[in-house]
Biotite code that builds the C-alpha atoms (Angstrom):
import biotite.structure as struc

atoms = struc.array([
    struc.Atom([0.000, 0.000, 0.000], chain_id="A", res_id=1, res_name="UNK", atom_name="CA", element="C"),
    struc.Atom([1.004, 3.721, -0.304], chain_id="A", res_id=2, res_name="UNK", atom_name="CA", element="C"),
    struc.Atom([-0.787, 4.795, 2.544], chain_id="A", res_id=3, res_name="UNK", atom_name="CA", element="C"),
    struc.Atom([1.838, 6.725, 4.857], chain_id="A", res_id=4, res_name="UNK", atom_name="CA", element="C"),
    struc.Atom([4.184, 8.954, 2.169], chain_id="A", res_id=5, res_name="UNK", atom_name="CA", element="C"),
    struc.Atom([6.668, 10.679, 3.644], chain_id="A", res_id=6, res_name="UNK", atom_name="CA", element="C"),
    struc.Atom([6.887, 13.846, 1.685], chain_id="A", res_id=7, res_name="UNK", atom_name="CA", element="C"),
    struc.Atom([9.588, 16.434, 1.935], chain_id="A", res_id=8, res_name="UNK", atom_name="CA", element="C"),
    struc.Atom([8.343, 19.176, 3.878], chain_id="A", res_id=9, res_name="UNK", atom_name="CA", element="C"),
    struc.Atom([10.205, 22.667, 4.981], chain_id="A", res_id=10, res_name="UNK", atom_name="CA", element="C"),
    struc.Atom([13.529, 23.356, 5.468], chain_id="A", res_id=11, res_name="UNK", atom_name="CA", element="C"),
    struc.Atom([15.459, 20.544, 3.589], chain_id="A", res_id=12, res_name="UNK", atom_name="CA", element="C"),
    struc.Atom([17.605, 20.438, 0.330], chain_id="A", res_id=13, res_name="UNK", atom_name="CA", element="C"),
    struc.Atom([14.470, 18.660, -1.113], chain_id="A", res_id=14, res_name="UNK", atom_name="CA", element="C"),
    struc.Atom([12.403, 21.650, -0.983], chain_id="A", res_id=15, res_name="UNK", atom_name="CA", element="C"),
    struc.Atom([15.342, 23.995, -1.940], chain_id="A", res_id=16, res_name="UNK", atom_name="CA", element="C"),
    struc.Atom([15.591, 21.991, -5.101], chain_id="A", res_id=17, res_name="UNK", atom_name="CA", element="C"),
    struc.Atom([11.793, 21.959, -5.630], chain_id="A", res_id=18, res_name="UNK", atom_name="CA", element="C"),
    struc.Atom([12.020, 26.117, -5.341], chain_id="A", res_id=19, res_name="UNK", atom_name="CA", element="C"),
    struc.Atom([15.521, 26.534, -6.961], chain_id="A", res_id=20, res_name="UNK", atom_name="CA", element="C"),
    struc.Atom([13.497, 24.253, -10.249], chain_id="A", res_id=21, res_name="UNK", atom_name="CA", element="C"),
    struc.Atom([10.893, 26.888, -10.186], chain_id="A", res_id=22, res_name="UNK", atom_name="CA", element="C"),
    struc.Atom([8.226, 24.797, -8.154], chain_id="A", res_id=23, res_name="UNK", atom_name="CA", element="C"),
    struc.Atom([6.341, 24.937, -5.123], chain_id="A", res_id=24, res_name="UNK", atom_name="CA", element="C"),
    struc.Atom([6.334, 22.893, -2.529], chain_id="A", res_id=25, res_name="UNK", atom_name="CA", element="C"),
    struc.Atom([2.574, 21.379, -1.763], chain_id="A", res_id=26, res_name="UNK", atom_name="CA", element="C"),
    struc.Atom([4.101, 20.218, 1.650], chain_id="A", res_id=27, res_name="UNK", atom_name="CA", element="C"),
    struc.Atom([6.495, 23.627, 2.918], chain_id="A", res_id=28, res_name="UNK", atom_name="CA", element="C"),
    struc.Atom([3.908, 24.541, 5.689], chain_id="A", res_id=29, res_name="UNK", atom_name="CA", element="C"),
    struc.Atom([3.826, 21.170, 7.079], chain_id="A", res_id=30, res_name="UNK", atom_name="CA", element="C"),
    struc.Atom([4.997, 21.246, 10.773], chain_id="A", res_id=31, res_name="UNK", atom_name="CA", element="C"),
    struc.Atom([8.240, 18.924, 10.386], chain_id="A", res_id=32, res_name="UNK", atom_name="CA", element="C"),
    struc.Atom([10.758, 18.681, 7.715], chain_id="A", res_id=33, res_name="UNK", atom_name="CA", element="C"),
    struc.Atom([9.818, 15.225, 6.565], chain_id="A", res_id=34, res_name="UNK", atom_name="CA", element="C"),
    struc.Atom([6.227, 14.555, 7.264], chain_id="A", res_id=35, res_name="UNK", atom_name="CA", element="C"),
    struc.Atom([3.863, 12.033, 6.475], chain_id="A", res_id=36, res_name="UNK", atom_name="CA", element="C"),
    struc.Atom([1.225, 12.748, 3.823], chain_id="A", res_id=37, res_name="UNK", atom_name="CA", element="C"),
    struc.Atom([-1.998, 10.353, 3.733], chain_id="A", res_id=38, res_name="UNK", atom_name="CA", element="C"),
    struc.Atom([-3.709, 10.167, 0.164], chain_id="A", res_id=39, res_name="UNK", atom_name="CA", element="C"),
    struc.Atom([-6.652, 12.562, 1.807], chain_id="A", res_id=40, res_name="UNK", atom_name="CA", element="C"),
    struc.Atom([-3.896, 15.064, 1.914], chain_id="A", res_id=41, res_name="UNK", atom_name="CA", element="C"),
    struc.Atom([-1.974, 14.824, -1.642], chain_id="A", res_id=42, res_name="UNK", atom_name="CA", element="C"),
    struc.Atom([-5.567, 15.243, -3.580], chain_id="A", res_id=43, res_name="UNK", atom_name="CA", element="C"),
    struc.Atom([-6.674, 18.074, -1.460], chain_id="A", res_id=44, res_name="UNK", atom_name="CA", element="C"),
    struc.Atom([-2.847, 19.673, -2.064], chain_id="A", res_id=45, res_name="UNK", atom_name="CA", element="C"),
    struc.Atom([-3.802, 18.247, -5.520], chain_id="A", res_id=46, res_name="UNK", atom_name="CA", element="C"),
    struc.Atom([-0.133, 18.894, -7.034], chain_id="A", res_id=47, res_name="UNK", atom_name="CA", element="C"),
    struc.Atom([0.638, 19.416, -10.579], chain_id="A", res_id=48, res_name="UNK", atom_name="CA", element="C"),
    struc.Atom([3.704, 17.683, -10.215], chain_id="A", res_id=49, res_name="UNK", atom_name="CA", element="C"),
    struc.Atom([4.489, 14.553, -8.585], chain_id="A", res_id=50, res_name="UNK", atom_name="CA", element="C"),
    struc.Atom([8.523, 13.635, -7.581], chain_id="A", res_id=51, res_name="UNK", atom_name="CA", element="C"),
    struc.Atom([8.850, 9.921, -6.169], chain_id="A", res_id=52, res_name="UNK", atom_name="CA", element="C"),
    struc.Atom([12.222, 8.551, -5.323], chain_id="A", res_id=53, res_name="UNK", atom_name="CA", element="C"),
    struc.Atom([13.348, 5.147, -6.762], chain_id="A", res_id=54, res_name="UNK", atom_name="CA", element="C"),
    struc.Atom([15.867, 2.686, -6.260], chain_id="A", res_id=55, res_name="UNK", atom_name="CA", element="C"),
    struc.Atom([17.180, 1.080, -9.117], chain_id="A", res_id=56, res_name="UNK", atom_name="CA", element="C"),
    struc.Atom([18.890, -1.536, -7.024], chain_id="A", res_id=57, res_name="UNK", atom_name="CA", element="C"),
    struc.Atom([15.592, -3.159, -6.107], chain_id="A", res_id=58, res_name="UNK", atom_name="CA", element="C"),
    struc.Atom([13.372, -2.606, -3.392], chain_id="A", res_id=59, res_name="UNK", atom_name="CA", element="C"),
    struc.Atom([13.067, 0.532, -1.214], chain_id="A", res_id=60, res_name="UNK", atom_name="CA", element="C"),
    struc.Atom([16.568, 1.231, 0.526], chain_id="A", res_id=61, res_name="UNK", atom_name="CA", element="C"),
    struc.Atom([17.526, 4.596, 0.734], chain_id="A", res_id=62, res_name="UNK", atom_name="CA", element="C"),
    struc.Atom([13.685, 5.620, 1.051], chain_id="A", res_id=63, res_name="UNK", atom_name="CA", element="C"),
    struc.Atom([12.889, 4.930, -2.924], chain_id="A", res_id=64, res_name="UNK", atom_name="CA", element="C"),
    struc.Atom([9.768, 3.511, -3.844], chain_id="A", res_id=65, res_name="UNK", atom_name="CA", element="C"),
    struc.Atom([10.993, 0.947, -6.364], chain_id="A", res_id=66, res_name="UNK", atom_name="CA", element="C"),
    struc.Atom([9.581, 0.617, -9.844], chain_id="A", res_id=67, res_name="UNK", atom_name="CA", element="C"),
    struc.Atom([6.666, -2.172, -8.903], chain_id="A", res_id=68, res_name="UNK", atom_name="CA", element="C"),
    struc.Atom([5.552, 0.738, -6.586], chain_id="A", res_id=69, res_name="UNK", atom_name="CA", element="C"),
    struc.Atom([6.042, 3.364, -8.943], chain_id="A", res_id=70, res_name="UNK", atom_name="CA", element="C"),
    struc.Atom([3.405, 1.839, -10.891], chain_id="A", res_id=71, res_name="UNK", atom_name="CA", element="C"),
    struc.Atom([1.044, 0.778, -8.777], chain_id="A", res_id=72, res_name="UNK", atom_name="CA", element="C"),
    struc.Atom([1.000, 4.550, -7.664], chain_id="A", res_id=73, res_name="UNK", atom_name="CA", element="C"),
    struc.Atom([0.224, 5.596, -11.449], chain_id="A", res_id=74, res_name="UNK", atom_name="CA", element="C"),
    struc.Atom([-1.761, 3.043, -11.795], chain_id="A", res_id=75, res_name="UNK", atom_name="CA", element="C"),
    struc.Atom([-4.494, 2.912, -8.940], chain_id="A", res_id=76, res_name="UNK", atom_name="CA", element="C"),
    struc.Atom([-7.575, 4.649, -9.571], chain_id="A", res_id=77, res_name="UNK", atom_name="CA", element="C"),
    struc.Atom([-8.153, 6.507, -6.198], chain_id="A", res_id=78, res_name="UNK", atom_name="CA", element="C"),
    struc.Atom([-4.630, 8.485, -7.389], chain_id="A", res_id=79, res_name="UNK", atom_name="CA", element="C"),
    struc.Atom([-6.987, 9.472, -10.615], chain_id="A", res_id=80, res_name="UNK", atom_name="CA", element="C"),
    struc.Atom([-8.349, 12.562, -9.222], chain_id="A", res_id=81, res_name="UNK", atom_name="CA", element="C"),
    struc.Atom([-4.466, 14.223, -8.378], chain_id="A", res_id=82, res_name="UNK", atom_name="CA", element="C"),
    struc.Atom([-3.886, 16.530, -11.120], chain_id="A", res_id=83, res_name="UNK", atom_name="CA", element="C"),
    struc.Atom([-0.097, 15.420, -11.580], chain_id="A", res_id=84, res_name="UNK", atom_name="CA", element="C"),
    struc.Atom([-1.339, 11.472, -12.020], chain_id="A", res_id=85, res_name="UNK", atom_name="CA", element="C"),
    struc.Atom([-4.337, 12.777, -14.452], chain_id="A", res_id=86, res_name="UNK", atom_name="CA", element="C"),
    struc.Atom([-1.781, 14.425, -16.473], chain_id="A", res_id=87, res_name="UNK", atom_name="CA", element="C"),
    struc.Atom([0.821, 12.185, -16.667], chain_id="A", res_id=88, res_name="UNK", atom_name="CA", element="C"),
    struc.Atom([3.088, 14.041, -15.126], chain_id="A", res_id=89, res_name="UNK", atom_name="CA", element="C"),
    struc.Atom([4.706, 11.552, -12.101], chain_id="A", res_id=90, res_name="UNK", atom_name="CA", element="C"),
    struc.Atom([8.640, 11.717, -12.204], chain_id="A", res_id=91, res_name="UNK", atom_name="CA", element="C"),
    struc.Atom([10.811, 9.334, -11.053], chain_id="A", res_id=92, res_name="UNK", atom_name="CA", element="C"),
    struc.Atom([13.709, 10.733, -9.220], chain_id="A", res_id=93, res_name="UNK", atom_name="CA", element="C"),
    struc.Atom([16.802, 8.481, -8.532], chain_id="A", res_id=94, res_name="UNK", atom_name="CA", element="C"),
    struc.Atom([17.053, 8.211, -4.589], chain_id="A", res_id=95, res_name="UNK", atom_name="CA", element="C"),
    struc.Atom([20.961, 7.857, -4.924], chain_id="A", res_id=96, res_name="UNK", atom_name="CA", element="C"),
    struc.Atom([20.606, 10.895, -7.351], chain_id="A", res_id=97, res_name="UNK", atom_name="CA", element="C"),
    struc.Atom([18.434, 13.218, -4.973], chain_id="A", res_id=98, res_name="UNK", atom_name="CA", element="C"),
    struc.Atom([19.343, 11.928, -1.288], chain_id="A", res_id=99, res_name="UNK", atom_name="CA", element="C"),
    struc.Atom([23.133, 11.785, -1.419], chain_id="A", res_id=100, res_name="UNK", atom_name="CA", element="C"),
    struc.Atom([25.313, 15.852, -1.002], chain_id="A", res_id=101, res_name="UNK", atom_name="CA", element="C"),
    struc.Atom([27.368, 16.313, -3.768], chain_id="A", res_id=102, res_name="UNK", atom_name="CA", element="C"),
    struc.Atom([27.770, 17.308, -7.441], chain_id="A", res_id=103, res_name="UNK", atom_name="CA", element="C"),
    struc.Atom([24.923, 14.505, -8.237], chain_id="A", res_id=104, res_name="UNK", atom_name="CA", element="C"),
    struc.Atom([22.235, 16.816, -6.734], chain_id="A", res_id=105, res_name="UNK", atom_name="CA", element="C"),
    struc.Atom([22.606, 19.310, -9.936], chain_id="A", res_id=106, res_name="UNK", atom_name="CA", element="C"),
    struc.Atom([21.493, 16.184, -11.964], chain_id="A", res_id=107, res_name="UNK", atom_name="CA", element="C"),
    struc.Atom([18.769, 16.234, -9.964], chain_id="A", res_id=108, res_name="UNK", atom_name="CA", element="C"),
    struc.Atom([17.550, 19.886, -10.198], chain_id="A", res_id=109, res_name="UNK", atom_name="CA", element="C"),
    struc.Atom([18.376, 19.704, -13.927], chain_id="A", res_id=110, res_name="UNK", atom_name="CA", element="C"),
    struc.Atom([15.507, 16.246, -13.745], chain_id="A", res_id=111, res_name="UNK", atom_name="CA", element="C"),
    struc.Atom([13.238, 18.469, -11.742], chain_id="A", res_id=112, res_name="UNK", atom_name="CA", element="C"),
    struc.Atom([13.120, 21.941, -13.605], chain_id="A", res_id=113, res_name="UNK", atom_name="CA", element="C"),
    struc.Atom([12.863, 19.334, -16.708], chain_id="A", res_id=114, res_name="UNK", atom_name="CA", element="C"),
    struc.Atom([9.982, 17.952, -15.647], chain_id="A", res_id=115, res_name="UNK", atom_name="CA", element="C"),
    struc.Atom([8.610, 21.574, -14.139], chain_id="A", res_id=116, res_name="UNK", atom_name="CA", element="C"),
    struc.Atom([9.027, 23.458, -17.017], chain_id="A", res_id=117, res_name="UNK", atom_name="CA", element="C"),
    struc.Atom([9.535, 21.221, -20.073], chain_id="A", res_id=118, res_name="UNK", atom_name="CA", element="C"),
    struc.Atom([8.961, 24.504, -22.356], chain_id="A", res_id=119, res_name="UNK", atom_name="CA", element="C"),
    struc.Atom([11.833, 26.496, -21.438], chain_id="A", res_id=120, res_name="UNK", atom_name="CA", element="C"),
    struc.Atom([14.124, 23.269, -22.222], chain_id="A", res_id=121, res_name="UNK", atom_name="CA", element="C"),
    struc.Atom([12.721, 22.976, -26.020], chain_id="A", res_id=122, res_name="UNK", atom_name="CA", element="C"),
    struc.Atom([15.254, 23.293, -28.301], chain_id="A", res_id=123, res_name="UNK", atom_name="CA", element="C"),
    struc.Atom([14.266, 26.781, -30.655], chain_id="A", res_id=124, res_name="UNK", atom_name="CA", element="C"),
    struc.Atom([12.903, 26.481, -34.167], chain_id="A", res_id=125, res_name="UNK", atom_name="CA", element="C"),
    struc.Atom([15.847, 27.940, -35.504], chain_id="A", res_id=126, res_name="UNK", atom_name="CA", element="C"),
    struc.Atom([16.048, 32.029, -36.406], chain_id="A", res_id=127, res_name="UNK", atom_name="CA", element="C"),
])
């Protein structure tokens, strides 16, 4: 089940990437940095985006999801009414990728403004 996300909330390099990518954290006013969302919460915060964390060394270590996960998130019909899952626009994030300080993390805003603002990342029509 996905019942029990933890999110990342204020005050952590998660939600400094999430701002420095041009987004907006759904989950900056929660009380704690890393708080636990229920599925109640994420469609009332109804996000555009969606960021989950997977581990492509199978299972969940280092607090990915894992693809079989990933899945049945996009996949389950109570996630239907979250604007990110009705558009297609759930991102996988490597946790290795997002979790770990170092030069890695500026793959990981590049993945994230990406996936924000796909427009401004279009290559031009020439002129």
């Amino acid at each position: 089940s996905l019942e029990g996300l933890w999110v990342a909330g204020p005050d952590n390099h998660i939600d400094d990437l999430i701002s420095l990518a041009g987004g907006e954290n759904v989950a900056a006013d929660a009380p704690t940095q890393w708080p636990e969302y229920s599925l109640e919460k994420i469609i009332v915060a109804d996000p555009e985006v969606i960021f989950v964390t997977t581990d492509h060394r199978g299972g969940s270590a280092g607090g990915g999801v894992g693809a079989e996960k990933l899945e049945q998130f996009r996949s389950q019909a109570r996630w239907a009414r979250v604007s990110a899952v009705k558009h297609g626009r759930v991102y996988e994030l490597d946790t290795n990728t997002l979790m770990r300080p170092g030069p890695r993390l500026m793959d990981a805003l590049e993945a994230m403004a990406k996936a924000l603002h796909p427009e401004a990342f279009r290559p031009s029509s020439g002129g």
